[in-house]
C-alpha positions as a printed Julia matrix, in Angstrom:
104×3 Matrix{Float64}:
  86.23  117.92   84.87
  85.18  119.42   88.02
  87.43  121.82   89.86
  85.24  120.71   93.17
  87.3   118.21   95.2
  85.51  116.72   98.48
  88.63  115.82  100.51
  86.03  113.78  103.02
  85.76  111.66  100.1
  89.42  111.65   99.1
  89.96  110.89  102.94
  87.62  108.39  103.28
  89.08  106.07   99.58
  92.71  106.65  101.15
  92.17  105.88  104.53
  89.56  102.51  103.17
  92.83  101.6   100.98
  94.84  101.72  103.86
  93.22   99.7   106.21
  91.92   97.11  103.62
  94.46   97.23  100.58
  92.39   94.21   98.21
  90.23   97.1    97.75
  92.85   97.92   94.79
  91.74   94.48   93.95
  88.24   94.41   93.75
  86.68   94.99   90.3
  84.33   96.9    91.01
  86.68   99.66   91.45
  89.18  101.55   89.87
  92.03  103.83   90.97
  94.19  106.01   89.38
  97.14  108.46   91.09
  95.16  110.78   88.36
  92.32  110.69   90.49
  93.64  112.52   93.39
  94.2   116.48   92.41
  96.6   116.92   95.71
 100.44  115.57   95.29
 100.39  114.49   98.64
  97.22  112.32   98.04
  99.02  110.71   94.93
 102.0   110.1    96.81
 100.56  107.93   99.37
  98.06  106.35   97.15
 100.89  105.49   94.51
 102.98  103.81   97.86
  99.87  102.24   98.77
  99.22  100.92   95.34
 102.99  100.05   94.58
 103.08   98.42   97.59
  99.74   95.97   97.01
 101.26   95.34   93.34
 104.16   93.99   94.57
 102.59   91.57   96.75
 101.78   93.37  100.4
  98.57   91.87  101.69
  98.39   94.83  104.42
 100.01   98.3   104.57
 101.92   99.67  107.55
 103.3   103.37  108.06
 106.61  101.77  108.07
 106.25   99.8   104.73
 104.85  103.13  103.21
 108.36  105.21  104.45
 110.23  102.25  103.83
 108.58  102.67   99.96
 109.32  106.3    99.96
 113.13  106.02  101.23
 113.69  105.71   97.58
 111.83  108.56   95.81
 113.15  111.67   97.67
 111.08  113.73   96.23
 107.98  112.18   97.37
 109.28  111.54  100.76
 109.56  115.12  101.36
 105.93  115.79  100.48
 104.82  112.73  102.95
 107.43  114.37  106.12
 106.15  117.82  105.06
 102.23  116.79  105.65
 102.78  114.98  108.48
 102.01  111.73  106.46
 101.98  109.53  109.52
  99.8   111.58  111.58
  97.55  112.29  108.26
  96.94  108.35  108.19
  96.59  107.52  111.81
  94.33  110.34  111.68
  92.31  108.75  108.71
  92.25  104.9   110.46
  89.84  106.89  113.26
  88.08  108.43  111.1
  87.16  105.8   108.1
  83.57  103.69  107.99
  84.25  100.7   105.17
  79.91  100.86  105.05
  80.18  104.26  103.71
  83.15  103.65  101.18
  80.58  103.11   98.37
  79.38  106.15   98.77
  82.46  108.23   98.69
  83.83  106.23   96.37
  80.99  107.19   93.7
């Protein structure tokens, strides 16, 4: 395993998720908390995820905190990031053409 992590890539599949959650449906893709080497990357992508598996066809900031009221823990490491601002920041900055790309 690599020890290289390209957080424009990272940013890119989190921020892609975000805006258009039935990515975590698409088979031609698969996503694992695993797959992101920062905690704060798994703990949004696990509320994202959680969230789509139980049934949310789009993801909101509040349904995310909402998510998180519940796992203390992780809610710290979303306030202590800035999580909000992280993902506003990401919906500016995301291009679903290039999500193959960083994806692969």
């Amino acid at each position: 395993m690599s020890r290289y992590v390209d957080i424009t890539a990272v940013m890119q599949v989190i921020g892609n998720i975000y805006v258009n959650p039935s990515l975590l449906d698409n088979e031609n893709y698969s996503f694992y908390e695993e797959d992101f080497t920062e905690e704060f990357h798994r703990v949004i992508f696990g509320a994202m995820y959680n969230l789509f598996q139980l049934g949310a066809k789009e993801i909101s900031l509040s349904a995310i905190e909402d998510y998180l009221e519940s796992k203390p823990k992780s809610l710290a490491i979303y306030k202590a990031n800035k999580g909000a601002e992280y993902l506003q920041k990401l919906t500016d900055n995301i291009s679903l053409s290039t999500f193959q790309y960083y994806y692969s």
